[in-house]
C-alpha positions as CSV (number, residue, x, y, z in Angstrom):
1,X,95.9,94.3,122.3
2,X,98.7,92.3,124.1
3,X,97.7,94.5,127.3
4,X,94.2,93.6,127.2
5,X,94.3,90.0,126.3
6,X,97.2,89.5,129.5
7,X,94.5,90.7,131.9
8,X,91.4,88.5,130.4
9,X,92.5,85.0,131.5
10,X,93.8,86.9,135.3
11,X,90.1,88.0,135.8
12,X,88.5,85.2,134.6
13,X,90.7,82.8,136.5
14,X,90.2,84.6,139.5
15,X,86.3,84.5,139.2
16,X,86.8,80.3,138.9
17,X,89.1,80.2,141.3
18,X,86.3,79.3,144.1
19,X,85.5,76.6,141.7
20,X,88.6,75.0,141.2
21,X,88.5,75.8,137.2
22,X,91.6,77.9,137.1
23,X,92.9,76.2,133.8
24,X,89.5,76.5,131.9
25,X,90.6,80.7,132.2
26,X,92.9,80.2,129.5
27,X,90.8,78.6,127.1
28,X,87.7,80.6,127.5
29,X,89.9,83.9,126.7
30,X,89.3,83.9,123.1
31,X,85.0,83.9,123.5
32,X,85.1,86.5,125.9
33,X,86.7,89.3,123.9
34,X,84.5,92.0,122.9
35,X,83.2,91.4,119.1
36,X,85.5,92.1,116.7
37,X,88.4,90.7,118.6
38,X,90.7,87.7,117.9
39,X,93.5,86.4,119.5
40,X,97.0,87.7,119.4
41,X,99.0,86.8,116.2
42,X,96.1,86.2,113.9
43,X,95.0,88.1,110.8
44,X,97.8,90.4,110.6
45,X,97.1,93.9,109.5
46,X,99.1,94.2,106.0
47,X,99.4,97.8,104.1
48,X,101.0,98.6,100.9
49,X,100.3,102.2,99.8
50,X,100.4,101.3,95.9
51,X,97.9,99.2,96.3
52,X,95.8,101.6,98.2
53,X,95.2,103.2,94.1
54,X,92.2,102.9,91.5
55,X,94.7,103.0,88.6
56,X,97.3,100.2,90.0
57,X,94.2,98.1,90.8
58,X,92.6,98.3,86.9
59,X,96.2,98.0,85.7
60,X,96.3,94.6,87.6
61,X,92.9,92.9,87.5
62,X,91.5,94.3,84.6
63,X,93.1,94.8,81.6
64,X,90.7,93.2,79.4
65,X,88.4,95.3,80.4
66,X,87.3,99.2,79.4
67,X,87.3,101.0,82.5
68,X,86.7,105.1,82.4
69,X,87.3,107.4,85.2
70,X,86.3,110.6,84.4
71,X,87.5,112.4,87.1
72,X,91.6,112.2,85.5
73,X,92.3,115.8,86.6
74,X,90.7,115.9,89.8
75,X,90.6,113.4,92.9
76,X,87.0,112.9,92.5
77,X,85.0,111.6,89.3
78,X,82.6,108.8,88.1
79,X,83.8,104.8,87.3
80,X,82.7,102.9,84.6
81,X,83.7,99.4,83.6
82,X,82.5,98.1,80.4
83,X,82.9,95.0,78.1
84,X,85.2,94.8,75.4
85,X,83.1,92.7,73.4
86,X,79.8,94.4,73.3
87,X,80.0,97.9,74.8
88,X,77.7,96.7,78.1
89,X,78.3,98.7,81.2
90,X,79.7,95.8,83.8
91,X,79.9,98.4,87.0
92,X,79.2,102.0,87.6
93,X,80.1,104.4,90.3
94,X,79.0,108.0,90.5
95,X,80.6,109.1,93.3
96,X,84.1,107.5,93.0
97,X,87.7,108.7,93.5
98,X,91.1,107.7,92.9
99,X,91.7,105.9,95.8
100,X,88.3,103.2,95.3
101,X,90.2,99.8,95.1
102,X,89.2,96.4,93.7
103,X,90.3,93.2,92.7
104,X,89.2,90.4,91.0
105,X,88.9,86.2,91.2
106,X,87.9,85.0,87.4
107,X,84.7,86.1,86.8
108,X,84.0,88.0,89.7
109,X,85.1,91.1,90.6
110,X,85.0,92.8,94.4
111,X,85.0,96.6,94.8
112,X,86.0,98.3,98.3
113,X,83.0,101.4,98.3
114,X,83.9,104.1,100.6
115,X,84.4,107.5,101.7
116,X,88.2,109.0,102.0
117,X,86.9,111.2,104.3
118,X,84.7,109.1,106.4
119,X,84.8,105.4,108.8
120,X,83.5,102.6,107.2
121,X,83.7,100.3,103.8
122,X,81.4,98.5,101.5
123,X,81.9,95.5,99.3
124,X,80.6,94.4,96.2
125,X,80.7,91.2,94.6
126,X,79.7,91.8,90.5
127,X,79.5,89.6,88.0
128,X,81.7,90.3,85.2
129,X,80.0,88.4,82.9
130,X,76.4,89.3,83.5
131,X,77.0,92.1,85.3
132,X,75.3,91.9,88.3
133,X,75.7,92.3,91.6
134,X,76.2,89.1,93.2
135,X,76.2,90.6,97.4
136,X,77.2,93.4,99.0
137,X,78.4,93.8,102.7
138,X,79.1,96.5,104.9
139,X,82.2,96.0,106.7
140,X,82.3,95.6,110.6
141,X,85.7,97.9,110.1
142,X,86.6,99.2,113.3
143,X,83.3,100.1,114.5
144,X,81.2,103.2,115.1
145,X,83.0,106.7,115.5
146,X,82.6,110.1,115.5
147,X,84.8,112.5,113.6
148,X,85.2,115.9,111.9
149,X,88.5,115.6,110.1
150,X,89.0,111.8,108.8
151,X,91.3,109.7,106.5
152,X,90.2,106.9,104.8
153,X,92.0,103.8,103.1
154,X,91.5,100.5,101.7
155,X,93.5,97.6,100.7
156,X,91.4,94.9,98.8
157,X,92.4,90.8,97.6
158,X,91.5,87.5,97.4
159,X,92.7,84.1,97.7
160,X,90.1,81.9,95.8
161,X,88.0,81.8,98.6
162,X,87.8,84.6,101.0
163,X,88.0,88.6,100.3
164,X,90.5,90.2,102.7
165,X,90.3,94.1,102.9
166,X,92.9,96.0,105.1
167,X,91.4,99.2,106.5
168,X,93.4,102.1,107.6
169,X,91.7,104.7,109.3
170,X,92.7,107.9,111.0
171,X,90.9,105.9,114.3
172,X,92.3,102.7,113.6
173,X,93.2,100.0,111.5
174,X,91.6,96.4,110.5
175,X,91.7,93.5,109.0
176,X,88.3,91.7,107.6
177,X,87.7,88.0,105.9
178,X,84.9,87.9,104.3
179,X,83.3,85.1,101.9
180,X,83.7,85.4,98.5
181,X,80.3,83.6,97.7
182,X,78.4,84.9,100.2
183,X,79.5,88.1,101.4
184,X,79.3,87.0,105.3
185,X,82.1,88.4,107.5
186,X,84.0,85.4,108.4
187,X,86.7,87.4,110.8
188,X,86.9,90.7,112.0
189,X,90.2,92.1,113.7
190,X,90.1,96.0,115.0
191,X,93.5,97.8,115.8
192,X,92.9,100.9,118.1
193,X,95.3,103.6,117.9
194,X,97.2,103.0,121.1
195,X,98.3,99.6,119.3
196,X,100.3,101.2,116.5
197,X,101.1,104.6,117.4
């Protein structure tokens, strides 16, 4: 990242050279990134392999809750999340596996829906107390790739106001803001391999 960002402003300043806007380069660096691209130092990328786990995520957000995965002696199986008081299914998953993570602000409740052996994530905003599904985004991640091979993990929170979801992927890593309300990506950082090997 640091290598690419360093030679932005040179090129640019030397384009504007000839028109005696040389100091403009280093304020136009940031909007001529490719998409997905923010400047240095923002949006760290943050991992904590507990919390990359369906069990440690229903142990913390949802306690109150009757959650079923059916899948307990295998890696693979289906979710269910229902209320206490009345039996009503809140969320279902068929194809879900032990690494599907989620978390939760009050009454709303954000699932990171993806493939442990594929790129990309999804998000889902549900209501816990009607039980439906408020949004749901696909994450910019770290873009398109092709694989054969691939690992796949997700780190999910919130902070009251945005959903932040740390991807780890055997091509890269990212970091992605997204609003809680709306489900719009509000900030997209890719890490390509060469930046943390």
């Amino acid at each position: 990242m640091a290598t690419h960002m360093s030679k932005t402003p040179l090129l640019i300043g030397a384009l504007l050279v000839g028109g005696l806007l040389v100091p403009v380069s280093f304020w136009l660096a940031p909007f001529v990134l490719p998409a997905g691209r923010i400047s240095e130092g923002r949006a760290p990328w943050l991992w904590d392999e507990q919390k990359a786990n369906l069990k440690a995520c229903i142990d913390r957000h949802l306690t109150d809750y009757d959650v079923v995965f059916t899948g307990a002696d295998s890696f693979y199986g289906e979710l269910t999340i229902r209320s206490k008081k009345d039996g009503s299914v809140i969320y279902y998953l068929k194809n879900a596996h032990k690494r599907v993570v989620l978390t939760r602000w009050k009454d709303t409740l954000f699932v990171a829906e993806y493939s442990p052996i594929a790129t990309g994530c999804e998000v889902i905003a549900v209501d816990l107390g009607t039980g439906k599904r408020v949004w749901k985004t696909r994450l910019r991640g770290i873009g398109p790739t092709g694989h054969s091979q691939y690992s796949n993990s997700v780190n999910i929170e919130t902070d009251g106001a945005k959903v932040i979801v740390y991807g780890n992927e055997s091509h890269g890593k990212y970091v992605e803001h997204v609003d809680m309300k709306t489900g719009k990506t509000l900030l997209n950082r890719a890490f390509d391999v060469s930046e943390w090997e």
